[in-house]
TIKOL-449540 format. One line per field, with one value per residue (C-alpha): residue number from 1; x, y, z. Coordinates in nm, 2 decimals, always signed. Layout:
# residues N
resi <- NUM / ...
px <- X / ...
py <- Y / ...
pz <- Z / ...
# end
This chain:
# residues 388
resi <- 1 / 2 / 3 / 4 / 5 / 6 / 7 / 8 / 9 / 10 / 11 / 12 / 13 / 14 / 15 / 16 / 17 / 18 / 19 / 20 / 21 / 22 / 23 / 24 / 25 / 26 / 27 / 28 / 29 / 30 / 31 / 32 / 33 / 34 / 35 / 36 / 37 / 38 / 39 / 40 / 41 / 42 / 43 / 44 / 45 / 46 / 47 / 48 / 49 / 50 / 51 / 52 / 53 / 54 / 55 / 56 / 57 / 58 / 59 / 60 / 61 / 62 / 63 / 64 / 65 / 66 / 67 / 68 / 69 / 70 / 71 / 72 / 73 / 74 / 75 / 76 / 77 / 78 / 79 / 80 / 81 / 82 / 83 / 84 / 85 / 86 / 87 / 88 / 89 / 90 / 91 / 92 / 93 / 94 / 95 / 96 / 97 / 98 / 99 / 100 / 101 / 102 / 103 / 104 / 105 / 106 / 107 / 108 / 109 / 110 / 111 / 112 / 113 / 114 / 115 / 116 / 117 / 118 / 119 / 120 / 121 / 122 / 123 / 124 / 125 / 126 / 127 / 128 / 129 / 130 / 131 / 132 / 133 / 134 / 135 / 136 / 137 / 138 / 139 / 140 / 141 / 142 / 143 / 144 / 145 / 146 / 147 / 148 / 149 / 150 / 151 / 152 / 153 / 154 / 155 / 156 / 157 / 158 / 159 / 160 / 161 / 162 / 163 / 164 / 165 / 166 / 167 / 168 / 169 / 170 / 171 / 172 / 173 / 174 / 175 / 176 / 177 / 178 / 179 / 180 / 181 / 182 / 183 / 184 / 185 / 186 / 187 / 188 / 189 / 190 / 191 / 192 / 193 / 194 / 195 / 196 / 197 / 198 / 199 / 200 / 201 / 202 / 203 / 204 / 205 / 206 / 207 / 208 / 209 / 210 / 211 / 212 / 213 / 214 / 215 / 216 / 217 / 218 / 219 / 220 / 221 / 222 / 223 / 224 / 225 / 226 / 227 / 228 / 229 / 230 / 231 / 232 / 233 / 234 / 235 / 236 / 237 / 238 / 239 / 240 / 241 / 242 / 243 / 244 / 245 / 246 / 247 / 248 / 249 / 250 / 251 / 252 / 253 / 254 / 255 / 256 / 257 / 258 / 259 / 260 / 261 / 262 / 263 / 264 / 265 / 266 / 267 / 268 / 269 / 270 / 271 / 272 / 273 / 274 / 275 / 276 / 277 / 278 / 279 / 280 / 281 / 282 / 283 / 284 / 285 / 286 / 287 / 288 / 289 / 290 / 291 / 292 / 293 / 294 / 295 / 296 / 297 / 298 / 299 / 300 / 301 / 302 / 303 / 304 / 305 / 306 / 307 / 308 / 309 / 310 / 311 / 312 / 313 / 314 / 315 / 316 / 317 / 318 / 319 / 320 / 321 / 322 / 323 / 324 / 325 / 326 / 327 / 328 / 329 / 330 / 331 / 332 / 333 / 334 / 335 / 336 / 337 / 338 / 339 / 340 / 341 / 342 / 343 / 344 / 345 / 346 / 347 / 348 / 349 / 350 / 351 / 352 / 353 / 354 / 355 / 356 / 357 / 358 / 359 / 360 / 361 / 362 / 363 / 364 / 365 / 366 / 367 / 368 / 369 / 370 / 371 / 372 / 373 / 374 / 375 / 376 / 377 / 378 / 379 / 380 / 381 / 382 / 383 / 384 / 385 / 386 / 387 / 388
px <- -0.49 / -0.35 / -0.26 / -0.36 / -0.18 / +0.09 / +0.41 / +0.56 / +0.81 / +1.03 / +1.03 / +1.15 / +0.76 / +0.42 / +0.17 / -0.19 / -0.50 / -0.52 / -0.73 / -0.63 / -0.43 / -0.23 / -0.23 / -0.04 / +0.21 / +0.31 / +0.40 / +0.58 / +0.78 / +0.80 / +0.94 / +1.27 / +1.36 / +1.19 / +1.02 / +0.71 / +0.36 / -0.05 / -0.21 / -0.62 / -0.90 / -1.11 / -1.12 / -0.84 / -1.01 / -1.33 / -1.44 / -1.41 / -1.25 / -1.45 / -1.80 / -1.66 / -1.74 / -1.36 / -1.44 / -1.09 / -1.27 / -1.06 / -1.22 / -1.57 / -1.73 / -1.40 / -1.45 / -1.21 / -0.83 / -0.64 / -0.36 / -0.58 / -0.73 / -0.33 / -0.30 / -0.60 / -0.49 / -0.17 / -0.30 / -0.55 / -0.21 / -0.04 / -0.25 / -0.14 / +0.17 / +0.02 / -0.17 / +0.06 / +0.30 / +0.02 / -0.04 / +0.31 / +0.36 / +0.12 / +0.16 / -0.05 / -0.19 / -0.44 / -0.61 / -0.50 / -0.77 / -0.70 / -0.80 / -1.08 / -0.90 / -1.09 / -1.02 / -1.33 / -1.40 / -1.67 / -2.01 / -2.20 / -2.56 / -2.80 / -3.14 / -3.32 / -3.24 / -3.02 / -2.82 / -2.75 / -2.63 / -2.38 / -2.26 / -2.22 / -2.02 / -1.78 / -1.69 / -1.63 / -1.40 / -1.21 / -1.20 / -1.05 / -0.79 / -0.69 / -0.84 / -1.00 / -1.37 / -1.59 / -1.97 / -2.21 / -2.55 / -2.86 / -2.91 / -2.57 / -2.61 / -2.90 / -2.65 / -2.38 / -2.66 / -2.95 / -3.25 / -3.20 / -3.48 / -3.63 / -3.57 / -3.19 / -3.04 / -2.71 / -2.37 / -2.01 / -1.73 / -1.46 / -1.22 / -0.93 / -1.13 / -1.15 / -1.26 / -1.17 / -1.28 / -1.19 / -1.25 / -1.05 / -0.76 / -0.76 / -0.73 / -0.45 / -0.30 / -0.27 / -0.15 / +0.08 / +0.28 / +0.33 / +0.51 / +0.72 / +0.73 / +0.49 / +0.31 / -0.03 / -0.28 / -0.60 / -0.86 / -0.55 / -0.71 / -0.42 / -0.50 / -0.21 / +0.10 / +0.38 / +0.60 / +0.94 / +1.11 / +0.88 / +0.86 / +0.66 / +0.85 / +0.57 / +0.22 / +0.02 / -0.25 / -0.45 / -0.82 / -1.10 / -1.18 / -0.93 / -0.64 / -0.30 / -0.24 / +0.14 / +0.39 / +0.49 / +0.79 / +0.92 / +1.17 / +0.84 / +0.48 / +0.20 / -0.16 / -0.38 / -0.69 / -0.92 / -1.25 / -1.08 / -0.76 / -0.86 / -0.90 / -0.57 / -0.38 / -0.51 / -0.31 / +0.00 / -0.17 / -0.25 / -0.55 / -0.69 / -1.06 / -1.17 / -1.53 / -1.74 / -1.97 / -2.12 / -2.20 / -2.43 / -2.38 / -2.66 / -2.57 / -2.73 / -2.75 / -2.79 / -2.88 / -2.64 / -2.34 / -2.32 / -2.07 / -1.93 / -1.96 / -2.26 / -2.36 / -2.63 / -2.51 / -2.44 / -2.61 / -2.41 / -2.40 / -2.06 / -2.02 / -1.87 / -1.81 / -1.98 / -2.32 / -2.28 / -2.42 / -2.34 / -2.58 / -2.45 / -2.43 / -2.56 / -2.36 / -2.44 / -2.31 / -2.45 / -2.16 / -1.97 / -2.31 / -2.23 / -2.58 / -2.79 / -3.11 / -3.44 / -3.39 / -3.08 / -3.14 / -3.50 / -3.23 / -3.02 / -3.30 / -3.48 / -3.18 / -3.05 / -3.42 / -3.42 / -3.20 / -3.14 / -3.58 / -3.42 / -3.26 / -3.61 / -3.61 / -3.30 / -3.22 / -3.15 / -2.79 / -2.67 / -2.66 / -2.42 / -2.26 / -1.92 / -1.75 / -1.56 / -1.33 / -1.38 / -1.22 / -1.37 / -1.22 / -1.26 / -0.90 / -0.62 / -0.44 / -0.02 / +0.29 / +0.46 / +0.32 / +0.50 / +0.60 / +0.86 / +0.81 / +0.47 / +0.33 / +0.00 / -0.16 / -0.58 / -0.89 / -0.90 / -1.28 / -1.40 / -1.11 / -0.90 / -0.92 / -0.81 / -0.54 / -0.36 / -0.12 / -0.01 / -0.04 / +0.20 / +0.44 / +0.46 / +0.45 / +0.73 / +0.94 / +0.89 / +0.99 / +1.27 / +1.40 / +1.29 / +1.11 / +0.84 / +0.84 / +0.54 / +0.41 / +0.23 / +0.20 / -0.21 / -0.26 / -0.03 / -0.24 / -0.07 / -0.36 / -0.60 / -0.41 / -0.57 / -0.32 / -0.39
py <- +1.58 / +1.17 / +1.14 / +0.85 / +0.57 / +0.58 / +0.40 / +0.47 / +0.14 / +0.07 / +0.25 / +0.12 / +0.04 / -0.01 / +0.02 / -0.14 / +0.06 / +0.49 / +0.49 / +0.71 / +0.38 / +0.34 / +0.70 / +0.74 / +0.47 / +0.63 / +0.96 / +0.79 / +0.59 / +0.89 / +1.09 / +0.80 / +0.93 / +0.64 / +0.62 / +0.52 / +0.51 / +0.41 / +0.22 / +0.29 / +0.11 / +0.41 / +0.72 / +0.81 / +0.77 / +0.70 / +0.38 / +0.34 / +0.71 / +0.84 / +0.67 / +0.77 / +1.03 / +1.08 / +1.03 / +0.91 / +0.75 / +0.48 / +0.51 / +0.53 / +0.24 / +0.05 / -0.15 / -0.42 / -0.30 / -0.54 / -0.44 / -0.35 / -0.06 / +0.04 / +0.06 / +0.30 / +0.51 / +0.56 / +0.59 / +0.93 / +1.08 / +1.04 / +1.28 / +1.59 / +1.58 / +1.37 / +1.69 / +1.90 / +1.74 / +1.74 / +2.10 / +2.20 / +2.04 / +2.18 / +2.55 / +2.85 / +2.59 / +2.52 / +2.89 / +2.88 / +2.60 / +2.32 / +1.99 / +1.98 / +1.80 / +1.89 / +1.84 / +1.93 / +1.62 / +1.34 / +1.37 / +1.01 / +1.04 / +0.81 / +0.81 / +0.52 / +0.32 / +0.04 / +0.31 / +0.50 / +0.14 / +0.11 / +0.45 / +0.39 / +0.05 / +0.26 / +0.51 / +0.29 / +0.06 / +0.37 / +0.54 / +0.24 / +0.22 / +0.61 / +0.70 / +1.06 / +1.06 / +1.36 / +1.29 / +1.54 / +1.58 / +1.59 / +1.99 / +2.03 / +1.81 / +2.01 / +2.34 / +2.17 / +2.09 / +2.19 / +2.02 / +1.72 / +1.50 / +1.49 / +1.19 / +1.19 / +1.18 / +1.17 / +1.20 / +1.07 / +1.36 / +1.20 / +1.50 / +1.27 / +1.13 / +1.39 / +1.42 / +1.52 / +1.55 / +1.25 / +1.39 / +1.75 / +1.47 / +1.25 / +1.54 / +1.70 / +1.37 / +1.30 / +1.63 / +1.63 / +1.34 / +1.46 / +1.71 / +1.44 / +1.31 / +1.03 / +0.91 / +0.87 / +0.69 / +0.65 / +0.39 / +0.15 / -0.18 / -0.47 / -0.78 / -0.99 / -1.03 / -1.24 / -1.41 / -1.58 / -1.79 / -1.64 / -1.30 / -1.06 / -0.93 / -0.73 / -0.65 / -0.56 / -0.29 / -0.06 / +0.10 / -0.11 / -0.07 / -0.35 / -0.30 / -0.46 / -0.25 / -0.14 / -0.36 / -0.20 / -0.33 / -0.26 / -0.44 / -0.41 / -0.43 / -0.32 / -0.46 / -0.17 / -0.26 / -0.27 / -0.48 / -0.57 / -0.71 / -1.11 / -1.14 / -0.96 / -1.21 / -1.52 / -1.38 / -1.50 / -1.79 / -1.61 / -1.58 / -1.24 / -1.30 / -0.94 / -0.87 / -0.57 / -0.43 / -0.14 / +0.20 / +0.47 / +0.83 / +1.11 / +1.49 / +1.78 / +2.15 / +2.30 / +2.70 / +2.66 / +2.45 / +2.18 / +2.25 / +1.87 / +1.52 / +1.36 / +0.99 / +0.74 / +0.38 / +0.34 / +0.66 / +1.00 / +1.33 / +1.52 / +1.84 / +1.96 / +2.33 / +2.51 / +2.43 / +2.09 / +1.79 / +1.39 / +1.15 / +0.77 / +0.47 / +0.11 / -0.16 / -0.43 / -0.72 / -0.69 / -0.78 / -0.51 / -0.35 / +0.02 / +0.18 / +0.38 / +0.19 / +0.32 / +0.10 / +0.25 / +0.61 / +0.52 / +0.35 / +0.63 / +0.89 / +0.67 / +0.60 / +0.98 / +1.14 / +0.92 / +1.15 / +1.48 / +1.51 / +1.85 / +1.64 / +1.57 / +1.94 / +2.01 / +2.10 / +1.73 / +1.77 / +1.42 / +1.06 / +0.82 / +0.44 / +0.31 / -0.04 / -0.09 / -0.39 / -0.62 / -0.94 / -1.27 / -1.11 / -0.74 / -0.67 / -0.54 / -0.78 / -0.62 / -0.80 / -1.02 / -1.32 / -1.57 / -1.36 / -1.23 / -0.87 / -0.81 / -0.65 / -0.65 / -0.32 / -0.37 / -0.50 / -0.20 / -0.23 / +0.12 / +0.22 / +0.33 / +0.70 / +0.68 / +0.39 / +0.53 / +0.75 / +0.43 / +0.17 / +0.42 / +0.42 / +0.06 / -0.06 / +0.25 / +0.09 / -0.28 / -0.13 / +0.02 / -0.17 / -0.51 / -0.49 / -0.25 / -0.08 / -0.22 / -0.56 / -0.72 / -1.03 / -1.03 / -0.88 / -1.16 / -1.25 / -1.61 / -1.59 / -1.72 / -2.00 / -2.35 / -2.50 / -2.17
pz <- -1.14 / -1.19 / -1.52 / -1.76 / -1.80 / -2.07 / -2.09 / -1.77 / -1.66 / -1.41 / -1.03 / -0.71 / -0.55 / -0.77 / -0.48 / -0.64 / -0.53 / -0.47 / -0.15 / +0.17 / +0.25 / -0.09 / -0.15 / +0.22 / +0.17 / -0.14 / +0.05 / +0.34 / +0.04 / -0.16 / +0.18 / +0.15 / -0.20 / -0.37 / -0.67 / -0.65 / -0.90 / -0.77 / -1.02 / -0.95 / -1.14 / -1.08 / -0.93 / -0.65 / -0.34 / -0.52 / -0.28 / +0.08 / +0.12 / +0.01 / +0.16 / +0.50 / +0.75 / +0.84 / +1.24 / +1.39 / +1.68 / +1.82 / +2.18 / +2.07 / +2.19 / +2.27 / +2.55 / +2.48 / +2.49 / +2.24 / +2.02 / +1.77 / +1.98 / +2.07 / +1.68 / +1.62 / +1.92 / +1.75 / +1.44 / +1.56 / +1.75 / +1.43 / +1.26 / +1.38 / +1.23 / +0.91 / +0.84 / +0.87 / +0.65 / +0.37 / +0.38 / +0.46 / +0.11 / -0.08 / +0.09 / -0.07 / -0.31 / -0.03 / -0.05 / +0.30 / +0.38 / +0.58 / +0.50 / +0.75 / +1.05 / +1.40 / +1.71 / +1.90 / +2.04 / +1.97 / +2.17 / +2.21 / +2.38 / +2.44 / +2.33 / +2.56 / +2.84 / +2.65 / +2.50 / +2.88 / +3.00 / +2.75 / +2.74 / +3.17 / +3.03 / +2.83 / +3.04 / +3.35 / +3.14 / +2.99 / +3.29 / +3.45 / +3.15 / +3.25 / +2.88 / +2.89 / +2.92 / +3.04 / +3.15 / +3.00 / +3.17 / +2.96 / +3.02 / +2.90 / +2.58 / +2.44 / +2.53 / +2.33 / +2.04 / +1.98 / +1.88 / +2.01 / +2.10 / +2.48 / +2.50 / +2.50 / +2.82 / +2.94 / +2.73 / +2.71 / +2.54 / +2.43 / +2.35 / +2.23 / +1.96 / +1.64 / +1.24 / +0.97 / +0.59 / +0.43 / +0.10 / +0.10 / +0.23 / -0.03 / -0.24 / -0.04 / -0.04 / -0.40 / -0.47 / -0.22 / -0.34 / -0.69 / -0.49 / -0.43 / -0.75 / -0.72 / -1.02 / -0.97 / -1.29 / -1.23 / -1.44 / -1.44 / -1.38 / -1.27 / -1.48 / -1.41 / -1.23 / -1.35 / -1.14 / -1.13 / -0.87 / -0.56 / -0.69 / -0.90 / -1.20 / -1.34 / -1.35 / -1.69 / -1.60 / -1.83 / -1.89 / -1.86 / -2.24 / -2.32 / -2.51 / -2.43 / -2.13 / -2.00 / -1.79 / -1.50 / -1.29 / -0.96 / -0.70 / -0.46 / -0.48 / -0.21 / -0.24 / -0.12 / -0.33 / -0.09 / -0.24 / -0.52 / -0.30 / -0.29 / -0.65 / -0.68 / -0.41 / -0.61 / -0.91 / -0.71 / -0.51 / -0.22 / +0.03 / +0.10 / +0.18 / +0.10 / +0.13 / +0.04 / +0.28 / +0.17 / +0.35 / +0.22 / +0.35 / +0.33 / +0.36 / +0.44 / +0.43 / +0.76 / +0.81 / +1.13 / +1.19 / +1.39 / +1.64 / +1.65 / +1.59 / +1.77 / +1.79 / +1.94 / +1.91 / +1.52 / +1.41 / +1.36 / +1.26 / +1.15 / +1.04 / +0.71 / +0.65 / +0.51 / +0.68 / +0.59 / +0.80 / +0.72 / +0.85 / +0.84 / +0.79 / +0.70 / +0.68 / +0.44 / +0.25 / -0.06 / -0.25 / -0.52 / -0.60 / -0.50 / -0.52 / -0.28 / -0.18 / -0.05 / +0.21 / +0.29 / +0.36 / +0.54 / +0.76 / +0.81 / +0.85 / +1.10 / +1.29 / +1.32 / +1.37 / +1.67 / +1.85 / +1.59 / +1.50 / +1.36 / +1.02 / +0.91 / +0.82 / +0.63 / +0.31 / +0.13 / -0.04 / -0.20 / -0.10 / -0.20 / -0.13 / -0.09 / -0.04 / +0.26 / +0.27 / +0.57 / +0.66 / +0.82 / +1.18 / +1.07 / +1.09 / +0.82 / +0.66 / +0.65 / +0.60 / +0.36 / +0.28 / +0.07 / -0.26 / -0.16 / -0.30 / -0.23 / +0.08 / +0.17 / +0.28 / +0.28 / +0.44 / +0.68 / +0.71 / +0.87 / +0.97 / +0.66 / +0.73 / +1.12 / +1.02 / +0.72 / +0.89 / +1.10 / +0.76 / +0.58 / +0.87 / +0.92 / +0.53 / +0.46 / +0.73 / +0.65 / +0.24 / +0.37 / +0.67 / +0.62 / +0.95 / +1.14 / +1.46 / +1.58 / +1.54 / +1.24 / +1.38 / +1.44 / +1.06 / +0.91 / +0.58 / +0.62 / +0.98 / +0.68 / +0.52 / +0.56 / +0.78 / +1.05
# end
């Protein structure tokens, strides 16, 4: 389990934040022989990894191309070999369990006329990119899934597009970099960050029950807060215009299971062994309040019922809320900005799950290198200075 915090000084890279994205750098980093500690305010993977449903979905409804979409595509054919390398680490420790990655493909139906249009939309603009799309008739929908309502008509498989469960991976992921030696202290709040001559010397963190808290210094710091990122960047004078939209989640027990992920426009269902069914998601910007609403799972339940009437008659599980940090254009924010030392590794949005095996790659390498493979430019965090 992360350890409290105690006295621990020094390293060579304090990355701020334990979500699937900090949590991933600090492997990659941890991979180079570096020594690296995650300071968490709360719970490792306690916020947006946990809220999601773990699809890594880049096509989905993609119908623009941009570089954005070239980063998620390599981002979900990164994950192969990401998992492996997590439970290669952790060996017999896993019982022999994976960590719940699937690749059976992502069914999207459509459940009125609107919904057929679009889906036709994305498969003609995919199909013209060479992407791989298969057309499902209705009959063969309700064969692939049963219970479906009548009036869902044709599908779109994408078999490219997979899942996994972002919870068993946060787990694997934590534990599989203190097999590499990384510290890990969870309810470690950052309160302040001290600079000198254009770079951070130190930050004090500790619990939130007050107290002096530790120093912790590093030659390089990586802000992976997430929601808590833009008051984090003002600390050094920077802009990070982090926002919380929050997503509530509902699962289910099912007496079957459901053989893959289905979806009708922003409604889903995904399966979770054993006999486990998620059904998300709202999206609202409600600011840091983390609760689920009764508005919120009437929502959810209306908006999967539409297409899966059989949810109304499952067994009712848990429900629960996460904050997912967006930006004003809904991209990541990664790079340098102007302290020298700091790199900035957040405002992944809904994508932190699919993107953190391609965030860890790039960050390692700008840590390492100086530079990254691909390029950062469209992520920049200077893209929200005034003078942009």
């Amino acid at each position: 389990m992360p350890e409290p915090a105690g006295n621990l000084r020094g390293g060579d890279v304090i990355v701020i934040g334990g979500g699937v994205i900090g949590c991933a750098i600090a492997l990659r980093l941890a991979h180079a022989r570096l020594k690296v500690t995650v300071l968490e305010r709360g719970e490792f993977g306690g916020e947006a990894s946990s809220a999601a449903a773990g699809m890594l979905a880049p096509q989905g409804e993609m119908v623009r191309f941009d570089q954005f979409y070239e980063l998620c595509a390599a981002s979900r054919d990164l994950y192969p070999e990401f998992v492996a390398e997590i439970e290669g680490l952790l060996g017999n420790e896993t019982g022999g369990q994976s960590v719940g990655y699937r690749r059976d493909g992502i069914l999207m139906v459509a459940a009125s006329e609107s919904e057929s249009l679009a889906l036709d939309q994305i498969y003609r603009s995919q199909s013209e990119q060479g992407l791989m799309l298969e057309r499902v008739s209705a009959e063969d929908v309700h064969r692939r899934i049963s219970g479906l309502s009548p009036e869902t008509r044709a599908g779109v498989l994408v078999p490219n597009d997979h899942w996994v469960n972002n919870e068993q991976l946060m787990t694997a992921l934590v534990k599989a970099g203190q097999k590499l030696g990384v510290r890990y202290l969870a309810h470690t709040c950052v309160r302040k960050l001290s600079l000198e001559r254009g770079r951070i010397t130190a930050v004090r963190a500790g619990s939130d029950l007050g107290g002096p808290g530790t120093s912790y210094s590093a030659g390089c710091f990586i802000l992976a807060a997430g929601c808590w990122s833009r008051e984090l960047a003002a600390l050094t004078g920077a802009l990070a215009p982090v926002e919380p939209c929050r997503g509530q989640m509902i699962e289910f027990e099912s007496p079957t299971e459901l053989p893959l992920v289905v979806r009708a426009g922003h409604y889903y269902l995904v399966p979770r062994s054993p006999r486990r069914i998620l059904a998300g998601t709202t999206a609202e910007y409600a600011g840091p309040e983390k609760a689920v609403t009764g508005a919120g799972l009437k929502s959810i339940l209306e908006g999967v019922e539409r297409f899966a009437p059989f949810v109304k008659d499952l067994k009712f599980c848990r429900a629960w809320a996460g904050l997912r940090p967006d930006t004003p254009d809904h991209l990541p924010i990664l790079g340098r900005g102007e302290i020298q030392n700091l790199i900035f590794a957040t405002g992944h949005f809904r994508n932190g799950i699919l993107l953190a095996p391609i965030t860890a790659q790039l960050i390692s390498e700008l840590v390492l290198s100086g530079s990254a493979s691909r390029s950062l430019e469209p992520y920049q965090p200077a893209r929200f200075s005034p003078q942009c």
